[in-house]
C-alpha positions in Angstrom: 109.0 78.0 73.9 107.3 81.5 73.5 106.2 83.3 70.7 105.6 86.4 72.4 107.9 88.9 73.9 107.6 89.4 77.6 109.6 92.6 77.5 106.7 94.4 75.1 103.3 94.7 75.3 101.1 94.0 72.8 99.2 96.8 71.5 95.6 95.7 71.7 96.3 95.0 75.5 93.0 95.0 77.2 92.7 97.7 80.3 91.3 96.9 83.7 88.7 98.3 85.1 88.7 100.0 88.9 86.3 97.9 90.4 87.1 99.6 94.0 88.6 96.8 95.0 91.7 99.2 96.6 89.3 102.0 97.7 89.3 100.5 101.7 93.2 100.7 101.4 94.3 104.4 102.2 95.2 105.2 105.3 95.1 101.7 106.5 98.1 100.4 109.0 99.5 97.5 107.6 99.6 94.0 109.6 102.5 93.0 111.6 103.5 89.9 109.0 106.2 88.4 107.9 106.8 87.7 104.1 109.3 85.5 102.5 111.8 88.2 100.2 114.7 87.3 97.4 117.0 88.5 99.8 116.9 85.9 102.0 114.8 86.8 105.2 111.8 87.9 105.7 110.1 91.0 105.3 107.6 92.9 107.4 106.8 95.9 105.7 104.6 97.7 109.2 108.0 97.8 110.5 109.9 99.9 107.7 110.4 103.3 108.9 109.5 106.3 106.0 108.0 105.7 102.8 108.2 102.1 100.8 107.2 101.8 97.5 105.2 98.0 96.6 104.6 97.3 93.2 102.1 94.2 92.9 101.2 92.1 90.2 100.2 88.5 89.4 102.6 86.3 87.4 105.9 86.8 85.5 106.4 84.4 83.1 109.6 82.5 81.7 111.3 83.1 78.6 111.3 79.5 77.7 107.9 78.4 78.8 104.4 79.4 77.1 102.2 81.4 79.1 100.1 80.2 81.8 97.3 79.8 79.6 96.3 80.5 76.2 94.3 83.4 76.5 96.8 85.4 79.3 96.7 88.5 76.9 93.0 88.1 76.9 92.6 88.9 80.8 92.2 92.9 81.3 95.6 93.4 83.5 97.6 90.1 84.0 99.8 90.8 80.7 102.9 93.3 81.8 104.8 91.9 84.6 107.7 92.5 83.4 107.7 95.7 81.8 106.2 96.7 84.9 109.0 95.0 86.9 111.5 96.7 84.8 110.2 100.1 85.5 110.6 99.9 88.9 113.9 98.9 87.8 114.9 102.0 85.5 113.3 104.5 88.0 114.7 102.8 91.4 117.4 105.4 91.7 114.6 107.6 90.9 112.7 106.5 93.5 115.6 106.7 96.5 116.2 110.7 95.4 112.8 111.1 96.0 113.0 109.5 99.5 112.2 106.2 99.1 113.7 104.0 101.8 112.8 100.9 99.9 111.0 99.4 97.0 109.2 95.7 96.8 108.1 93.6 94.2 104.7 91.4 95.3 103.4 88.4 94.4 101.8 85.3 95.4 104.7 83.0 93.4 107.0 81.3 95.6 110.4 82.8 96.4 112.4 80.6 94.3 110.3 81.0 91.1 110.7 85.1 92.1 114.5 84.9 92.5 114.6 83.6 89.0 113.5 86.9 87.4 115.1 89.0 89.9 118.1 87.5 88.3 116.7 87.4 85.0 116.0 91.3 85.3 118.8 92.7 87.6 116.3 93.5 89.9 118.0 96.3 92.1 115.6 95.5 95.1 113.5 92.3 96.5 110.2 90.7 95.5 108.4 89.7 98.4 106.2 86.5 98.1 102.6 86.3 99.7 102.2 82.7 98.3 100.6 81.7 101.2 97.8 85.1 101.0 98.7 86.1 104.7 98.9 89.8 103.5 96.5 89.4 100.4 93.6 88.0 102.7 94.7 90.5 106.0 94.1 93.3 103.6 91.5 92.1 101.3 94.1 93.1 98.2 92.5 92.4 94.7 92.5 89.3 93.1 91.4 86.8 90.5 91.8 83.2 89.7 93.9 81.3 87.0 94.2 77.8 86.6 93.4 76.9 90.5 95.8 79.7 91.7 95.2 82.9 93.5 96.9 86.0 91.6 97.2 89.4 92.6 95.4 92.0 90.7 98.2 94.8 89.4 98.7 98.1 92.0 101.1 99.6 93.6 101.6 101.4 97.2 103.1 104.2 98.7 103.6 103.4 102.4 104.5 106.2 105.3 105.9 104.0 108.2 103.6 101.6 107.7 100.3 103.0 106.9 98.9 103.1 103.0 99.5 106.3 102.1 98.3 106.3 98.3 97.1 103.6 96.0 97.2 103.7 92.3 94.7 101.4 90.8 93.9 99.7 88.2 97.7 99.9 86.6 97.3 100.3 82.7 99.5 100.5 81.0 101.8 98.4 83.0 105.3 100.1 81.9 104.1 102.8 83.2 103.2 101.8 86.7 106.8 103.2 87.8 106.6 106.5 86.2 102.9 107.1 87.7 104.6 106.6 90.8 107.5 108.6 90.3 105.5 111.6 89.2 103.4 111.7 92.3 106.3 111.8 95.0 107.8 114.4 92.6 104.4 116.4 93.2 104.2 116.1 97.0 
């Protein structure tokens, strides 16, 4: 069982640090690739006409299982999946007024561990899996290792028919993510 509270963040949460690692990204046309979504089929986000929104980030947890290890909390940007999540959540409708044709969730869990806190969260949209790192390796996306597993760094895209058309990285604090977002389409 947990003793934390995935829906907060703690308040000595460490930030990440921009170590460039999105900085090739603008302007980049995305791969043709198809990734596993929650929905049910797959996804390939080149072919998604006008602007998508992808949130990325590296593990949600379970309510009724400790943390992937001990010190989670400890490594700058893996804590806030959730909250993060959620945002996208309370600002999807948001989002769509502000011409959003879609909005992803990303990570490299498998679909069925995904579909879980889509349920979990009443998730209004999909979370696409790259468990396999077709898309995290095709675009060199940020990431760092845990326990023998490849996670993605936390960052989220604004995509114009396919091509990255802004990056915001690092993410801190995570329950923000969706506002940062929000804020900058308003602005365009």
């Amino acid at each position: 069982m947990r003793t934390d509270d995935l829906d907060r963040l703690p308040d000595d949460l460490i930030a990440p640090v921009d170590d460039g690692a999105c900085d090739h990204l603008p302007g980049l046309r995305l791969p043709v690739l198809a990734l596993p979504s929650t929905d049910g089929g797959p996804v390939d986000l080149s072919l998604i006409a006008g602007r998508v929104v992808v949130y990325a980030y590296p593990r949600t947890g379970l309510p009724d299982r400790p943390p992937l290890v001990a010190d989670w909390d400890a490594i700058p940007g893996a804590r806030g999946c959730t909250p993060q999540s959620c945002g996208f959540r309370d600002h999807f409708d948001d989002l769509r007024k502000l011409g959003v044709e879609a909005v992803f969730g990303l990570s490299t869990q498998d679909t069925a561990y995904q579909r879980e806190m889509v349920a979990r969260l009443h998730l209004p949209f999909p979370v696409l899996s790259d468990v396999a790192l077709q898309l995290t390796n095709a675009l060199r996306l940020p990431t760092f290792e845990v326990v023998h597993m490849t996670l993605l760094k936390r960052f989220a895209l604004v995509l114009e028919d396919g091509v990255v058309a802004k990056v915001f990285y690092p993410v801190f604090p995570p329950d923000k993510s969706a506002e940062a977002v929000v804020a900058y389409l308003a602005g365009r």
